[in-house]
Each structure stands twice: as C-alpha cells, then as structure tokens.
Phi, psi and omega in degrees: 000139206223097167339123155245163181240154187229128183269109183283160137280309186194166182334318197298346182284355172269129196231119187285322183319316211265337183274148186287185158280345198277350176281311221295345117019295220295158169246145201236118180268140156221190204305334148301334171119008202270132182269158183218158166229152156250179194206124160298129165286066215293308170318293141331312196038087148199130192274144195246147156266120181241137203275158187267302204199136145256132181303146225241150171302311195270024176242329226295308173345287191295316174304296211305312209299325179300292161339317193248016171259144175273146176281173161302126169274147201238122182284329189261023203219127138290099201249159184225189176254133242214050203250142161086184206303156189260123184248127179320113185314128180228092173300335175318316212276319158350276170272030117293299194300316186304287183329304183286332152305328171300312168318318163267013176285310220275332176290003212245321191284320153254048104320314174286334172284006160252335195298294166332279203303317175315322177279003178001064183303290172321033202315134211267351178263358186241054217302300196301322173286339160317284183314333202265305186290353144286353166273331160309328165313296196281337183253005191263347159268317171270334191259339210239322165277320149309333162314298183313295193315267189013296190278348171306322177261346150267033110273001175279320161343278183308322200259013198230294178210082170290119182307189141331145158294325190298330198277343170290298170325334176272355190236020170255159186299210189277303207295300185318326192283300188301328185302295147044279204276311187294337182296107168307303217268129202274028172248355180266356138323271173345318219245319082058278195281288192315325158322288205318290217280007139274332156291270190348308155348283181271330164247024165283320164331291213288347187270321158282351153327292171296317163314306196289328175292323185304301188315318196293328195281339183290314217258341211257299223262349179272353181276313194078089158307311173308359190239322170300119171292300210299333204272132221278174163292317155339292194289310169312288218299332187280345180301290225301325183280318179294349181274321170274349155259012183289293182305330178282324182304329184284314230281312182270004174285327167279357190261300136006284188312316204291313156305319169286356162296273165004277178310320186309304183305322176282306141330005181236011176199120265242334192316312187282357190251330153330100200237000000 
C-alpha cells in the first residue's frame, strides 16, 4: 500500500462523495505547494479534507515536476503517478480498513433495499418481476448482509478470543495447510490463518455481492423509469439514490477484490511469516 500524491488546482476538485477508505491514503498538492490529506468522520460518516502542509516555494518546482512524470513501469508492481516513498504493503492495516467499509457496507445495503421497495418502481401487479426482485432481496440479505456481520465477527474472534491452531488449521485447503506447516512460530501461525480467512472470506462475500447487485441493477434499469407517467418525485428521488448507491457499492467492492489479491499473494507463500 502506497501513498499516493495527485496533483489539484485548489481543493474543489477533491469531490469526498466519490472517495473510498481505500483513497484515504492519498495526498493532494495544489498549485501553490499547500498539501490536503483526508480523514474519516466516523460521527458524521463522512471524509472530511484537511490541510497537511504547505510546501516551502523552492521545493514547489520540484514537487510540480515529479507530480506530472510517470515512473518506469514495474510488471510486478501495481504503480499509479506518484510522488515519495512506495510503502510496503500491510495487510493488518488492509483488513481494518475492509472491516471498517463493511460496517458501512452493511448499513448501506439495506438501505438499497428500502430505497428500491420505497420507489415502487416494481408493481406487486407485475407478479414475475415482483418475485426474481424479492428474491434478489432475500439474497442480498442472506449472502450479503449476513455474510458481512459474519466476517465482522471473525474478526473480532481473531483479535479478541482466537480459537486453536489445530481448529483453523482443519479449515484450511491442502495448499494453505502446507504453507502452514512451514511457519514455526505460533503466533505467526495465528496471524497466518487469520489472513486466509479473511481473505477467503471476504472475497467470496464481496463476489455475491457483486453479483447480486449487478442483478439488481440490471432488472432496475429494464422497468424504464423515463417512461411512468404515474410515479412521484418521491419515487424518482429513492429509484436515484438506490441506483447510486449500488454503483458507489460495486465501485468499492471491486476495490476490496484488488486488496484481496494483495493479501492472497502473501498467503501462497510462508516468507513473510518466516522470521
């Protein structure tokens, strides 16, 4: 995981609606040297921009020029444009951050699902699309909101009242099981099996997730909202926020997989647990 720095004209151009947790990382310059960072509002649940630094004039040069060069590309690297150190990927800090998105993941999902049934897009006189979106419902619920507690609470497990190795250890495949076995220590054993089963986890979750939302949204965009004469402004405004929080939900869901690639890559191999 990597600082990144993005170069602005001035603040307005950071729009916090569009940002993840996974953004919150990034540093912003703009044309004066003045640096912004962000911050989550856990109170509020909003990211907030905060100024960091101002950059010294006789550095500003040098920042602009680094800002608008692409580094050399590295095939074994996920590299973006870029200024200052490249920082080692931390999976602990990884899946805090995933945890703490589920939590709004879980409130946000049923959310999409009073928005949808509020907006009655769908009429209960139209029996077969009644029925496939309440089954999307019930499964948006069972694979999806209940999943989510689910991994919350095998992290709170690992991180509170970690069970046995031997009791992890059975619930891993062949390969994972061998890698394992190469780990001495037993706490890095510990540390080991909580990854996998947070990746494992999360990213099966996050793949029915993606699934079940892709479905909803498909089936959303075939009623022609633009065509009902009948339907209130009310109805207008809950279609439109369930259509935007589906696309901010995919958008971070797929940012989620990319981490758990990340994490995967540390799990297929014993090295980093090795001391």
């Amino acid at each position: 995981m990597k600082t990144r720095f993005i170069r602005i004209d001035d603040i307005s151009q950071i729009d916090t609606s569009k940002i993840s947790t996974f953004d919150l990382a990034n540093r912003y310059i703009d044309k004066y040297g003045n640096m912004y960072g962000l911050r989550y509002n856990k109170a509020e649940r909003k990211v907030e921009i905060v100024k960091i630094m101002r950059t010294p004039r006789k550095h500003a040069a040098y920042f602009s020029q680094k800002l608008q060069r692409k580094p050399e590309k590295d095939e074994s690297v996920h590299q973006d444009d870029y200024l200052g150190q490249v920082m080692e990927f931390d999976p602990e800090m990884c899946i805090t951050q995933i945890v703490e998105t589920i939590k709004i993941h879980k409130d946000r999902l049923n959310g999409i699902i009073t928005s949808i049934a509020n907006s009655n897009i769908i009429s209960d006189t139209d029996k077969m699309t009644w029925n496939t979106m309440n089954d999307y419902f019930r499964n948006l619920d069972m694979d999806g909101i209940q999943a989510l507690e689910k991994i919350n609470d095998i992290y709170t497990e690992f991180n509170n009242y970690p069970r046995s190795i031997i009791y992890y250890q059975s619930k891993l495949d062949t390969k994972h099981r061998r890698i394992l076995d190469e780990i001495p220590s037993e706490s890095s054993k510990l540390k080991y099996v909580k990854y996998y089963e947070m990746w494992y986890q999360v990213r099966a979750t996050y793949k029915t997730i993606i699934k079940i939302l892709s479905d909803i949204r498909f089936l959303l965009e075939q009623q022609h909202i633009e065509e009902k004469r009948n339907i209130t402004p009310f109805q207008k405004q809950t279609y439109s926020d369930a259509i935007i929080s589906i696309d901010n939900t995919l958008a971070e869901a797929n940012k989620i997989l990319s981490n758990c690639s990340l994490i995967e890559d540390i799990i297929n191999s014993s090295k980093a647990f090795v001391k």
